[in-house]
C-alpha positions as CSV (number, residue, x, y, z in Angstrom):
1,X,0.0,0.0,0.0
2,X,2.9,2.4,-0.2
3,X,2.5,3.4,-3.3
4,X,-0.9,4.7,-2.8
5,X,-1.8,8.9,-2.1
6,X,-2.8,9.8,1.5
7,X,-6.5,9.9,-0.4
8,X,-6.5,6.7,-1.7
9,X,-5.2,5.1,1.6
10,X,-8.2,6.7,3.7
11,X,-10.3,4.9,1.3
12,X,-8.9,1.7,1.1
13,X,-9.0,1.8,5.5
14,X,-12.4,3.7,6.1
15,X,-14.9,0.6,6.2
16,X,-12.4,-1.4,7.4
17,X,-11.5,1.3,10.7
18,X,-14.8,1.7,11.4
19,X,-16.5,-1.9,11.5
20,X,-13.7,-2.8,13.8
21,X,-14.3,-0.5,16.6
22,X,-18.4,0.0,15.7
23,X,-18.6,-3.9,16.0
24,X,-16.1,-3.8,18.9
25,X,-17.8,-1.8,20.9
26,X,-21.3,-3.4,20.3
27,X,-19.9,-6.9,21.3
28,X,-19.7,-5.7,24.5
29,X,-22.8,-4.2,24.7
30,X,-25.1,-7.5,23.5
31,X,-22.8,-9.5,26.0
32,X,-23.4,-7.3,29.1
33,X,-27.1,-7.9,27.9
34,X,-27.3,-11.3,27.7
35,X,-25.7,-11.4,31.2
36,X,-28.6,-9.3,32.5
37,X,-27.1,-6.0,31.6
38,X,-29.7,-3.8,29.6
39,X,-27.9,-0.6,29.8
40,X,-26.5,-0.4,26.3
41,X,-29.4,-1.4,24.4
42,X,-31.4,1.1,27.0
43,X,-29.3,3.7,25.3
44,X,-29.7,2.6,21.7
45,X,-25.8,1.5,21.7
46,X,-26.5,-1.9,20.3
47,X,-27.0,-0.3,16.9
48,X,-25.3,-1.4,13.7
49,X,-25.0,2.4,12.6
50,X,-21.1,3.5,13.3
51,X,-22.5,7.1,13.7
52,X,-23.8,6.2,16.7
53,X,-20.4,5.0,18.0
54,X,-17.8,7.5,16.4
55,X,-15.4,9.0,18.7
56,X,-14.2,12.0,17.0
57,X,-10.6,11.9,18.2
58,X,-10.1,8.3,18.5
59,X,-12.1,7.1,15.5
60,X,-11.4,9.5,13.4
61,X,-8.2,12.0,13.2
62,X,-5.8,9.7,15.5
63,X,-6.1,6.4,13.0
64,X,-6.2,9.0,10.2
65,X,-3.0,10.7,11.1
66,X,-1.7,7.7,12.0
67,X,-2.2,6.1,8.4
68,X,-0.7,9.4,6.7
69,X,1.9,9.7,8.9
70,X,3.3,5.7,9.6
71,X,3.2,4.0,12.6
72,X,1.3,1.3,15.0
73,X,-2.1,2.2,13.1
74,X,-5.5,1.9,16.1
75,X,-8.2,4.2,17.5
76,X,-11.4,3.5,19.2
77,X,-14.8,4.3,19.6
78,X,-17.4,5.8,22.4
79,X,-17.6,3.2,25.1
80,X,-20.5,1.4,25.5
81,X,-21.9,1.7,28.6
82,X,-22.3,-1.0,31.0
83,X,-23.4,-1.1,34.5
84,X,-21.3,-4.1,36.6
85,X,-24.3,-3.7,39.1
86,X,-26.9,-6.0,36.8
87,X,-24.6,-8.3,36.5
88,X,-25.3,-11.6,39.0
89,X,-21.4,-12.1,39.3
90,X,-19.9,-8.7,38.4
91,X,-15.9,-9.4,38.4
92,X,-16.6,-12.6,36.5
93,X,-19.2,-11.6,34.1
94,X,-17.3,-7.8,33.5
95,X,-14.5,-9.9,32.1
96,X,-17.0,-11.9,30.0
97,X,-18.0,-8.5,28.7
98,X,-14.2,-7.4,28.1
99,X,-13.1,-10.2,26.3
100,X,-15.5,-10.2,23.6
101,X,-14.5,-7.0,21.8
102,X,-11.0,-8.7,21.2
103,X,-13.0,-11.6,19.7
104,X,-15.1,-9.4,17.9
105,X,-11.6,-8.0,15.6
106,X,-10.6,-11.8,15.8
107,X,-13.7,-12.6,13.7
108,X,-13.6,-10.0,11.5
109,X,-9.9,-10.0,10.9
110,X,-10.8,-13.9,9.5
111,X,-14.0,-12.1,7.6
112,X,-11.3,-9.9,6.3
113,X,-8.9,-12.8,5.5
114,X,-11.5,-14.2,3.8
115,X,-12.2,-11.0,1.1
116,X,-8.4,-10.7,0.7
117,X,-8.0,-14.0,-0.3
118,X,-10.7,-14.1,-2.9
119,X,-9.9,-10.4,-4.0
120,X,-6.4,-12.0,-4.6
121,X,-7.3,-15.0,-6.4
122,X,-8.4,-12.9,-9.4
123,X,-5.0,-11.9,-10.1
124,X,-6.2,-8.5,-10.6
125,X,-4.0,-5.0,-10.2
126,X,-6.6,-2.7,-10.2
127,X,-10.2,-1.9,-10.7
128,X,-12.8,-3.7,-8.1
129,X,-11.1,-6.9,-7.2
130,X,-7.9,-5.0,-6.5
131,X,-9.5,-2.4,-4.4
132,X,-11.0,-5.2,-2.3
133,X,-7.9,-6.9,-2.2
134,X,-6.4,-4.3,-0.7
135,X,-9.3,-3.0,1.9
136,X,-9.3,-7.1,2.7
137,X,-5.5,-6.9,3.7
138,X,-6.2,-3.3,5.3
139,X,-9.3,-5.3,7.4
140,X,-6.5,-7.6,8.3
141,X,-4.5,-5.2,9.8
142,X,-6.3,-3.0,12.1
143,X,-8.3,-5.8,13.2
144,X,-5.5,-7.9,14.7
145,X,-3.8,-3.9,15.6
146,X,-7.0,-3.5,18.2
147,X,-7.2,-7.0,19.2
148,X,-3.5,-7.2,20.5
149,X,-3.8,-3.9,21.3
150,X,-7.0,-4.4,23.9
151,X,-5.4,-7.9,25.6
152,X,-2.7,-6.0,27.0
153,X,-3.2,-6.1,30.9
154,X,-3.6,-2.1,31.2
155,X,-6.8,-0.8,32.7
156,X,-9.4,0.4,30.9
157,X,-8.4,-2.0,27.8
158,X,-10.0,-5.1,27.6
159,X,-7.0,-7.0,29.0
160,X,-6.7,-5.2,31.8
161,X,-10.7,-5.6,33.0
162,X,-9.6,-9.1,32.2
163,X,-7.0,-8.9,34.9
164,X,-9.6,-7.4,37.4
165,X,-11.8,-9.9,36.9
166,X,-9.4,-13.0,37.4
167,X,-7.4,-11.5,40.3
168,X,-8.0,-11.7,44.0
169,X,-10.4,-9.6,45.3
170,X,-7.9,-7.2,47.3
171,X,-5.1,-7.9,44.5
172,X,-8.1,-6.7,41.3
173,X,-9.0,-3.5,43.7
174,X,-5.8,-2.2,43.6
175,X,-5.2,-3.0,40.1
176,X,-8.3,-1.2,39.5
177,X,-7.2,2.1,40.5
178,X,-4.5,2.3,37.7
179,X,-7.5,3.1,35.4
180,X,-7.9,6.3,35.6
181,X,-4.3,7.0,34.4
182,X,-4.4,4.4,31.9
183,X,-4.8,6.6,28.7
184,X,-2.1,8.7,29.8
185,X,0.3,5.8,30.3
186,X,-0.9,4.0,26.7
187,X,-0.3,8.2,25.3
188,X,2.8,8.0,26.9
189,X,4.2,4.2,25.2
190,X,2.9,5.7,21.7
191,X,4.8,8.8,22.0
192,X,8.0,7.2,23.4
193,X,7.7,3.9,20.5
194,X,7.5,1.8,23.4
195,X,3.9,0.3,22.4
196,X,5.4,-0.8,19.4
197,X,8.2,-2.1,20.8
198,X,5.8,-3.8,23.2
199,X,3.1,-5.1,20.9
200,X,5.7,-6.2,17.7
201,X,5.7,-10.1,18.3
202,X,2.2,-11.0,19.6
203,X,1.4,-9.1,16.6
204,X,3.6,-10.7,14.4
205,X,2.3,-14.0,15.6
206,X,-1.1,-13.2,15.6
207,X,-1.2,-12.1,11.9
208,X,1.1,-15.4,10.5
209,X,-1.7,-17.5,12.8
210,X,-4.3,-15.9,10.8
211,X,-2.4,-16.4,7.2
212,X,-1.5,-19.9,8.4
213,X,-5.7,-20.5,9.9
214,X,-6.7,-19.2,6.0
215,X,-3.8,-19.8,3.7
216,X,-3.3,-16.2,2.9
217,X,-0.9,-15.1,0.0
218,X,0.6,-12.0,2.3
219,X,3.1,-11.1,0.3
């Protein structure tokens, strides 16, 4: 993709940017409900519609400036609210609810395998196929990006409300009180290169698992 404009790059990533944190964010919303948290839907944050989930920073001009600019490409969406109180085992069933927006970018980075790998099979260098090819590999990436990204054991990602939920009661409440300086510490590993530093191999794995799982042509 390096031969394509800043222009053409923003096309080839839009769709595939905002399924991944739309349907991230609403994974976590239809769990906490089928656990007995109606919150989200309560709010009308179970929807499909990406509008309703945009984050103007994080959705928007941080993955965009990232894609012009190089690096570790992610971004997020507005949280979806859930309410641990609804829940009949709140530390267990709050990392139920965590856990399945990483799965969420799991299943569309193999959706995404999948239109990469039949975009590719046409042998085609431009028009349709190719565009697909390339918004299938694009897909690809961010999805696994967000996925590794989430399972690290920081609160508020995923991983870290993971880590609540399977530590010791005393242990999770003190882990718990890292979140509110959690974006500043993930702000600080982005600035200082130590996120991708941190995040190269379980990446690197993750996306040769995913070409191996499919029998992907990545090069």
């Amino acid at each position: 993709m390096d031969s394509l404009s800043v222009v053409q790059k923003l096309a080839v990533w839009a769709l595939p940017v905002l399924f991944a944190v739309t349907l991230h964010e609403v994974a976590h919303g239809w769990v906490a409900r089928s656990l007995g948290d109606p919150t989200a839907a309560r709010l009308g944050r179970l929807s499909l519609n990406p509008l309703n989930h945009v984050d103007p920073l994080g959705t928007l001009l941080i993955p965009g400036l990232l894609l012009a600019f190089g690096g570790f490409i992610f971004g997020w969406a507005k949280p979806v609210p859930v309410d641990w109180r609804n829940f009949k085992h709140p530390r267990r069933d709050m990392a139920v609810v965590a856990v399945a927006g990483p799965l969420s970018n799991l299943a569309m980075a193999l959706g995404w395998g999948l239109v990469y790998k039949y975009a590719t099979a046409s042998g085609a260098t431009a028009g349709l196929w190719y565009g697909l090819a390339l918004m299938g590999k694009a897909g690809m990436v961010i999805n696994v990006s967000l996925m590794v990204l989430n399972l690290l054991p920081l609160p508020p990602l995923d991983g870290g409300r993971v880590a609540v939920g399977l530590l010791p009661a005393r242990a999770a409440y003190r882990y718990a009180r890292i979140e509110p300086y959690g974006f500043l510490i993930l702000l600080l590993l982005v600035a200082t290169g130590g996120l991708s530093a941190m995040l190269y191999w379980p990446y690197v794995l993750s996306f040769l698992g995913l070409a191996r799982v499919l029998g992907l042509p990545l090069t």
